[in-house]
C-alpha positions in Angstrom: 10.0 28.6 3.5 10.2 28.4 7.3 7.3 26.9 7.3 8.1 24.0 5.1 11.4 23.4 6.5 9.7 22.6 9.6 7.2 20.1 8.6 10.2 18.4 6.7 11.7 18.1 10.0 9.1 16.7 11.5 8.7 14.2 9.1 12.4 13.1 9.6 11.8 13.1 13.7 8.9 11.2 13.0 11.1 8.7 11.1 13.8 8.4 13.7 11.6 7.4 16.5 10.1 5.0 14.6 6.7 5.1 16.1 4.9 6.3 13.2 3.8 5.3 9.5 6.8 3.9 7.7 5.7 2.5 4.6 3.9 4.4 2.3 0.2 4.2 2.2 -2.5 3.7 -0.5 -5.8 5.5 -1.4 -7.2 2.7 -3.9 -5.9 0.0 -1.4 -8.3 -2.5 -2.7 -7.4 -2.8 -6.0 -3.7 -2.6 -5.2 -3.8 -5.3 -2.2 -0.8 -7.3 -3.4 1.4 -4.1 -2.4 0.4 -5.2 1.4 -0.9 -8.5 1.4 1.7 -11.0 -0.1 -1.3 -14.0 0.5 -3.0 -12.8 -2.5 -0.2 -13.6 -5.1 -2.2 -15.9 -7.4 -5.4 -15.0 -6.6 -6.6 -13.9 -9.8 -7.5 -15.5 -13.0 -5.1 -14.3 -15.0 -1.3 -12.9 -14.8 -2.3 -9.7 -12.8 0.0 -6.6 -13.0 -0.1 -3.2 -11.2 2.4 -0.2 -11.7 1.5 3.3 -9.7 2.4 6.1 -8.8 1.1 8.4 -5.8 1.7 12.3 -5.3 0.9 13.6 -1.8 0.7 17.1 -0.2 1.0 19.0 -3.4 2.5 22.6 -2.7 4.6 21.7 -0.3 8.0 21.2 -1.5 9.8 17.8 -2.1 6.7 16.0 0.1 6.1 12.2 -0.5 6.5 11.3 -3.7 5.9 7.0 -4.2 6.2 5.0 -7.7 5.0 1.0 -6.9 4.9 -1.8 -9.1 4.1 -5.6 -8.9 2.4 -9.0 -10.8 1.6 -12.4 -9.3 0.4 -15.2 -10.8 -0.8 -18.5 -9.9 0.5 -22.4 -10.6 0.9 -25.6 -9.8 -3.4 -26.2 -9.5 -4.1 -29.6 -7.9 -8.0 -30.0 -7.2 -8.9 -27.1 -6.2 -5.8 -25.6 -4.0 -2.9 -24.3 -6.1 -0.4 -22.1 -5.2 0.3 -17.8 -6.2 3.8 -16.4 -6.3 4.3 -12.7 -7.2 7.1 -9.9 -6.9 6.7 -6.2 -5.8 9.3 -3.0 -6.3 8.7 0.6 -4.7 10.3 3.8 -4.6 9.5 6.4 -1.5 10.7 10.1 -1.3 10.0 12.6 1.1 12.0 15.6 1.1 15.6 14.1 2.7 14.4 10.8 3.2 14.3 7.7 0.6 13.0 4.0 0.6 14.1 1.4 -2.0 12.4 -1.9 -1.5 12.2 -5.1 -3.3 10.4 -8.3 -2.6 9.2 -11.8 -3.6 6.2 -13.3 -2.2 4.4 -16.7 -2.1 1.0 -18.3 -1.3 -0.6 -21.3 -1.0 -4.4 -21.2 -1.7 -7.0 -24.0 -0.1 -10.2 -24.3 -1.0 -12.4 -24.0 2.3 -16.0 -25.4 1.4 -18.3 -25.1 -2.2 -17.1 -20.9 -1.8 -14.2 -20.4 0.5 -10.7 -19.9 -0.3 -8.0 -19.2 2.4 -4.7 -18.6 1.4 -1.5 -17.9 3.7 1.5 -15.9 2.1 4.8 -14.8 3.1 7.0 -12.2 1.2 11.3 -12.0 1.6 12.9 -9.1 0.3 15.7 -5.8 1.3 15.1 -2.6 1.6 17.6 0.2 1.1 17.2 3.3 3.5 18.4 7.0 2.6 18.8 10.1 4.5 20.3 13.5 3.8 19.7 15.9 6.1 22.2 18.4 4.7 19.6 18.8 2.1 17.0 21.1 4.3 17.3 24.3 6.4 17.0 23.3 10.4 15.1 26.0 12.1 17.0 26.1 15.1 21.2 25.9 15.1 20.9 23.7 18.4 20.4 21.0 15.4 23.6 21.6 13.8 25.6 20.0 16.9 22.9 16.8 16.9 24.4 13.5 15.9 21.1 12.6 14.8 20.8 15.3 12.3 23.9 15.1 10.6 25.5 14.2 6.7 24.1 11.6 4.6 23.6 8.1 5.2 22.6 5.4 3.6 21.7 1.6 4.8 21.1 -1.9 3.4 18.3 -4.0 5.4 17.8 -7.9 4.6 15.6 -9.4 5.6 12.4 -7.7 5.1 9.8 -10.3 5.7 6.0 -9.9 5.0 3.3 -12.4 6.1 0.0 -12.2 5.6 -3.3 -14.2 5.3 -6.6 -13.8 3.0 -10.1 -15.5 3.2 -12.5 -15.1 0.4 -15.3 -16.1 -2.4 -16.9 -14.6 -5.0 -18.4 -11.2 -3.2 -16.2 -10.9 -0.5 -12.8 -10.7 1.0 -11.0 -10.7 4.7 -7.2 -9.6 5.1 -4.6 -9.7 7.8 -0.8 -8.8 6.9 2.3 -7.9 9.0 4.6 -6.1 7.0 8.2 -5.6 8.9 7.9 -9.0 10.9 11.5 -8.3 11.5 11.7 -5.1 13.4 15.6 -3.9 11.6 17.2 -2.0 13.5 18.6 1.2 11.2 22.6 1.4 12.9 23.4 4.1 10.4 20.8 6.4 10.5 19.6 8.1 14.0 20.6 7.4 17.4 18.2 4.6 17.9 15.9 3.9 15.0 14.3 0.4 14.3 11.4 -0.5 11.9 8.4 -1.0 13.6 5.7 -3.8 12.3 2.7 -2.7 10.2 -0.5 -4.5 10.8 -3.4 -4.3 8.4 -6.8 -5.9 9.0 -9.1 -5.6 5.6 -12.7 -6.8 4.4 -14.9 -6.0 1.7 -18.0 -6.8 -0.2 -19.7 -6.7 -3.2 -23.8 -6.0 -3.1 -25.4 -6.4 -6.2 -28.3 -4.2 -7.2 -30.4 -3.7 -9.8 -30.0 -2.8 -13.6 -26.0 -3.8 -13.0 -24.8 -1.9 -10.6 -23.5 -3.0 -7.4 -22.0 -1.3 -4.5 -18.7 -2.1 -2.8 -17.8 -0.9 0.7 -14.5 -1.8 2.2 -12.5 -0.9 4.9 -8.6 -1.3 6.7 -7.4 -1.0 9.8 -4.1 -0.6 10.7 -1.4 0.1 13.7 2.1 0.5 13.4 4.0 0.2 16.9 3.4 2.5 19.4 1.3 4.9 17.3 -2.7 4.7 17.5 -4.5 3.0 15.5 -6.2 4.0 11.8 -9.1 3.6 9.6 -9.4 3.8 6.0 -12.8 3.0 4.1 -13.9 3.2 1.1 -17.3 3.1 -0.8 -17.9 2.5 -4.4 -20.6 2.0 -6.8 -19.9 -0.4 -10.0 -21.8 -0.6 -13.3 -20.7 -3.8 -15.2 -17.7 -4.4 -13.7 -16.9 -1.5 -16.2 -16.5 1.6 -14.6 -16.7 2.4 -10.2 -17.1 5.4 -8.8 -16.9 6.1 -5.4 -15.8 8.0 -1.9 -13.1 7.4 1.0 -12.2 8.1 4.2 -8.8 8.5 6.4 -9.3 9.0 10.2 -6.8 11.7 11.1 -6.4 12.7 7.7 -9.1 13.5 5.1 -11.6 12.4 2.3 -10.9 10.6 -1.1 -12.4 10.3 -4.4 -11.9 7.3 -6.3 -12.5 6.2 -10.1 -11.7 3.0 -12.0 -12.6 2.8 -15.2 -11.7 -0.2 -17.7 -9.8 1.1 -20.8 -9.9 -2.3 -22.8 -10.4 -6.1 -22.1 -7.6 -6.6 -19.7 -6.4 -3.0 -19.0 -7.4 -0.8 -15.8 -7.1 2.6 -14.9 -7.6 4.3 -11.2 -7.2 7.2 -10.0 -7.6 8.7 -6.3 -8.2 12.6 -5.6 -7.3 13.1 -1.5 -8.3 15.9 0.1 -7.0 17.0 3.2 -8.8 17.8 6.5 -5.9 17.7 9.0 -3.5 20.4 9.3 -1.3 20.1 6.4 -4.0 21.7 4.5 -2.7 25.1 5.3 0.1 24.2 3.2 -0.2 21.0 0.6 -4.2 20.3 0.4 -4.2 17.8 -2.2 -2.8 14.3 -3.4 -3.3 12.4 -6.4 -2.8 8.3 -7.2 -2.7 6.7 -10.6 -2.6 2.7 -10.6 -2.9 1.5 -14.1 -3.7 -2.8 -14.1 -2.8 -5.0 -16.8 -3.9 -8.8 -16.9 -2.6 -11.4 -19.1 -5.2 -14.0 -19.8 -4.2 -16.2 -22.5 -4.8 -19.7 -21.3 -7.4 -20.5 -18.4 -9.2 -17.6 -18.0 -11.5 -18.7 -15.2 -10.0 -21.2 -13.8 -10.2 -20.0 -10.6 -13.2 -18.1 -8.6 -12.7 -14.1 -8.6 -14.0 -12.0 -5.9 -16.3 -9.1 -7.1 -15.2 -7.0 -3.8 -12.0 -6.8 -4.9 -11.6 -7.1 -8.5 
């Protein structure tokens, strides 16, 4: 019980100084790339939709817990540049701490040369902030006299503003997204907390082979403010476009297995098995990531070129 009270602290420290991860990560990042890149709203074919929901640490009580959502589209197609708005919702708890956040995006998509698309997006949205520290046992009474470690508190934060930019064709993609361009300061909750801006840099590809498989390797960097720099990457093996199976990796963290398998004509279903290498082992070894993808293709299916590396 000690034990987990204290990782739970340091999780809320972690918060307050604001030099760590902020927003929640993703395992299958490449099939959910909306959730941190608003320039790929209207990138697909079709009305794409994405609703999750990620379990981490398990055994450890009330660790992060993260249900996401979103859908873009694409209209307004003049040649061949058109433009891709889209909308995303998530909910993050960790033990005393919670994260509401809403947003709207937009994109404009140009067509580069015969395979080339750029896009540029930005998204606007708020984000609601909770703490309640009265809701864990501190280890040490010193705490109990700490203005930073006090009651409940709550904040509103507007405006959240994401930007982000995406170049690809038909086998291959290259991301760059700020998420946090506005680094809010939280008045409400610790002595001198602020959000800190999330950069991501992404690419992937798609390899075709023989007797229709293909193989997919993909990778993300990413830095959030003073912290060091990260690495997830991922490689996966496609038959058909039907079914992938593949492995990750998290520096600092641990190993993933991933699995997306295609239910019916225009549904999707992932999953992500993490297992941990780092410390937290000891206590919560495991974390698990559904994402289930819907896609409405009524009229113009095709209309605009997919990319097999991230499809």
């Amino acid at each position: 019980m000690m034990r987990k009270g204290i990782i739970l602290l340091l999780v809320l420290i972690g918060f307050v100084e604001a030099d760590a991860q902020q927003m929640p990560i993703y395992s299958n990042y490449v099939l959910n790339y909306f959730q941190i890149n608003p320039a790929v709203a209207g990138s697909k074919p079709c009305l794409d939709m994405k609703v999750g929901y990620r379990r981490q640490w398990m055994g450890i009580r009330d660790a992060p817990k993260t249900a996401f959502g979103n859908i873009h589209g694409s209209f307004g197609k003049k040649k061949h540049n058109f433009h891709g708005i889209g909308g995303q919702v998530l909910n993050d708890d960790a033990g005393p701490l919670g994260m509401t956040n809403m947003n709207l995006s937009y994109a404009y998509h140009m067509k580069m040369n015969r395979r080339y698309y750029l896009s540029a997006g930005f998204g606007l949205g708020f984000t609601q902030y909770r703490v309640d520290v009265g809701s864990i046992i501190l280890p040490d009474v010193q705490f109990v006299n700490d203005p930073a470690f006090q009651g409940r508190a709550s904040e509103f934060i507007f405006p959240q503003i994401q930007f982000g930019l995406w170049l690809y064709k038909d086998d291959r993609f290259y991301g760059f997204s700020i998420q946090n361009v506005v680094e809010n300061q939280l008045q409400s909750i610790g002595l001198d907390a602020r959000m800190r801006r999330h950069f991501t840099l992404a690419a992937g590809r798609a390899i075709e082979m023989q007797d229709g498989f293909s193989f997919k390797p993909s990778a993300m960097i990413k830095y959030v403010g003073n912290s060091r720099m990260s690495l997830d990457a991922t490689a996966m093996f496609d038959y058909n476009s039907m079914v992938e199976l593949g492995v990750g990796f998290r520096s600092g963290n641990g190993l993933t297995g991933l699995f997306r398998v295609d239910l019916f004509k225009y549904v999707t279903l992932a999953y992500a098995y993490d297992f941990a290498l780092s410390r937290i082992r000891f206590d919560g070894r495991n974390t698990h990531e559904v994402i289930i993808g819907i896609q409405a293709c009524a009229r113009g299916e095709g209309s605009k070129a997919p990319c097999a590396a991230y499809d």
